[in-house]
C-alpha positions in Angstrom: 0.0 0.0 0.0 1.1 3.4 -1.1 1.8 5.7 2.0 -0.8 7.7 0.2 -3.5 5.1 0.7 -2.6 4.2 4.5 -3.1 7.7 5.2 -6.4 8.0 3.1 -7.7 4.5 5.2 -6.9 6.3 8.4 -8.9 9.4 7.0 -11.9 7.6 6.3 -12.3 5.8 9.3 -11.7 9.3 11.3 -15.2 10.6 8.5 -17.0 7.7 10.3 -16.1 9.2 13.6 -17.6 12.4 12.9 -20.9 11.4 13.8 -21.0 11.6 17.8 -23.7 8.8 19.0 -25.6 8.2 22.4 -26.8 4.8 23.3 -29.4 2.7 20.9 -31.2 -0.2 20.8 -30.0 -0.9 17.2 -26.2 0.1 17.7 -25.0 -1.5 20.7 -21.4 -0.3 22.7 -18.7 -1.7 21.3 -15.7 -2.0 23.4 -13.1 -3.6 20.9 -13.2 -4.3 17.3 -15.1 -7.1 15.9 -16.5 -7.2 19.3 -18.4 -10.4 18.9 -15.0 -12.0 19.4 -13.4 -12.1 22.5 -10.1 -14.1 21.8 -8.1 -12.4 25.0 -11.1 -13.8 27.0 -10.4 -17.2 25.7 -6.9 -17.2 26.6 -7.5 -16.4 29.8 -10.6 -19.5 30.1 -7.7 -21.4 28.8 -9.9 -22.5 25.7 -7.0 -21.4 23.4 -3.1 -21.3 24.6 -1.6 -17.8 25.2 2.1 -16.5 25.0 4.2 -14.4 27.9 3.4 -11.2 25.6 -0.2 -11.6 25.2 -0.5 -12.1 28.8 1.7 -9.2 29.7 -1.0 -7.0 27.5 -3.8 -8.6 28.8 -3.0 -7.8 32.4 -2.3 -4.2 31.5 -5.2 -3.3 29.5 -7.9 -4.9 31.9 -5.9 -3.1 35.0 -5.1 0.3 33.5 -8.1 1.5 31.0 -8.1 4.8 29.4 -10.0 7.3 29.9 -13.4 7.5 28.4 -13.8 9.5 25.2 -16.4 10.5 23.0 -18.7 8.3 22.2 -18.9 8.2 18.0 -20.2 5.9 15.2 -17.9 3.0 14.6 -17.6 0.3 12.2 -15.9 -2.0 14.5 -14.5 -4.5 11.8 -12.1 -2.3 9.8 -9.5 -3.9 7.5 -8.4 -3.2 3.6 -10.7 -5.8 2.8 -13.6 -3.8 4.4 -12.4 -1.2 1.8 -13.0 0.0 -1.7 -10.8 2.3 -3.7 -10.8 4.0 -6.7 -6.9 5.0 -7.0 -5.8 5.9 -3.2 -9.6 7.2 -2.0 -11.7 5.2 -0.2 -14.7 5.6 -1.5 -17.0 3.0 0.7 -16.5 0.7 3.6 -18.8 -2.3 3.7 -19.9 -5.2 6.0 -21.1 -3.0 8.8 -23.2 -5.9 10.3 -20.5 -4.8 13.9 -20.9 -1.2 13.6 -22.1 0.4 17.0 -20.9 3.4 18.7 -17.8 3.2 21.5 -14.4 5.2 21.2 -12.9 6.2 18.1 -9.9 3.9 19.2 -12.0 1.0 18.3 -11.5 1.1 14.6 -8.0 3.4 14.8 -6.0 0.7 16.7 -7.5 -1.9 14.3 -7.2 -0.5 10.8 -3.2 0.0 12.4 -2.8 -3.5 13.6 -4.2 -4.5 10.5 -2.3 -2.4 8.1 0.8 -3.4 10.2 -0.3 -7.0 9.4 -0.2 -6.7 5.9 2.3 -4.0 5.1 4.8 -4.0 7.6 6.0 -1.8 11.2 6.0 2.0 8.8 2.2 1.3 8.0 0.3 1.9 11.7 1.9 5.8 11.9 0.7 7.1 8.2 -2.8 5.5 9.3 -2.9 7.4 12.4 -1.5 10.7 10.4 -4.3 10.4 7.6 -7.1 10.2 10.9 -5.6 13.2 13.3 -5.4 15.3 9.7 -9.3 14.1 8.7 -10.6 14.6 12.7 -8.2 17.6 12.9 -7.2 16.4 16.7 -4.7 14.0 17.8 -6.0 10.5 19.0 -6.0 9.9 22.6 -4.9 6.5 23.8 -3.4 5.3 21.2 -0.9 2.7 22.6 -4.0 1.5 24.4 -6.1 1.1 22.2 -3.3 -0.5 19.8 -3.1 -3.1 22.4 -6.6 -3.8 22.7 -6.9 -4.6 19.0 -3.4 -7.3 19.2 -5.3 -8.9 21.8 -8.7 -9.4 19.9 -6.3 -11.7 17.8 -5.7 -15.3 17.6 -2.4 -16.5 19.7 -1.2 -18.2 16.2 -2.0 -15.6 13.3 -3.2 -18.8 11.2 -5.1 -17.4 7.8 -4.6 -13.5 8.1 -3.0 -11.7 5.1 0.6 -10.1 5.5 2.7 -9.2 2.7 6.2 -9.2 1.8 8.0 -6.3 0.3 8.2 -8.2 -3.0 4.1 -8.3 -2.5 4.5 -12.3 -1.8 2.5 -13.6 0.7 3.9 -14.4 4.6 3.1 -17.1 6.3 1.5 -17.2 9.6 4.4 -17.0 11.9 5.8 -13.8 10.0 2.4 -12.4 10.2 2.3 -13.6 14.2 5.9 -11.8 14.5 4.4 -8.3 13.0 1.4 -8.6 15.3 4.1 -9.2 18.6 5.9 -6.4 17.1 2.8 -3.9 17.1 1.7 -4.6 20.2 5.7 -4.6 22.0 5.7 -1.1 20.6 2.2 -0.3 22.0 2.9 -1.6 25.4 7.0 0.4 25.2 4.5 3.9 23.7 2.0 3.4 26.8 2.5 6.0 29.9 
């Protein structure tokens, strides 16, 4: 992905955070992305196995929090696959079936963890430059919320897209690797 499309992703995600919501029936909180998933909570049931770092972030996010924002619209599953482009503009994000409304964090730390996924470690900071210039702020809680999407991930990264510079794709353990690299940084960014 062209740095010009990373920061175009981060700026369409921060138009679906213009829209300030209150509670509804129809839109329900969403506290992580894709939040019908709950993979840290598994590792911790011990249904699926867990690693030292994983645990580490667990134990940090559910004792440290961040402080409550402003509650906006979110899409709560956002990836490139959830994208469609004409050049390097989004013009549409689709399957919205875990949209809701929670902090913008929800979908910033995920498009990042996902764009750092598939494109590499220089990917999560042109994301988050394309959102602060679109919602003309800075994002609070970043690092937190960075670690809140690694840990709505499987332990093994078995299946999920990551590319090589040479645009082959990596295998699971190289795509595993850049997810413990994005959330190591999150956890050495976190105050």
């Amino acid at each position: 992905a062209s740095v010009a499309r990373l920061r175009e992703a981060g700026a369409a995600v921060a138009r679906v955070h213009a829209f300030s919501m209150e509670t509804q029936a129809h839109l329900p909180h969403r506290p992580r992305p894709c939040a019908v998933d709950d993979r840290a909570d598994e590792r911790r049931r011990g249904s699926t196995p867990t690693t030292p770092l994983l645990q580490q972030a667990d134990e940090r996010v559910r004792s440290h929090g961040v402080a409550a924002a402003a509650s906006v619209f979110v899409h709560g599953d956002v990836w490139g696959g959830n994208m469609l482009w004409e050049g390097d503009r989004c013009v549409a994000l689709i399957d919205w079936k875990t949209a809701g409304f929670g902090d913008p964090g929800v979908d910033l730390g995920s498009l990042r963890m996902q764009m750092t996924l598939q494109y590499g470690q220089d990917a999560p900071s042109h994301v988050l430059e394309g959102w602060e210039r679109q919602a003309g702020r800075e994002a609070a809680g970043v690092p937190y919320w960075d670690a809140v999407a690694a840990l709505n991930t499987p332990t093994v990264m078995d299946g999920w897209a990551g590319f090589a510079d040479d645009g082959s794709l990596l295998g699971a353990a190289a795509v595993t690797e850049r997810r413990d690299g994005f959330l190591r940084t999150a956890l050495s960014q976190w105050s």
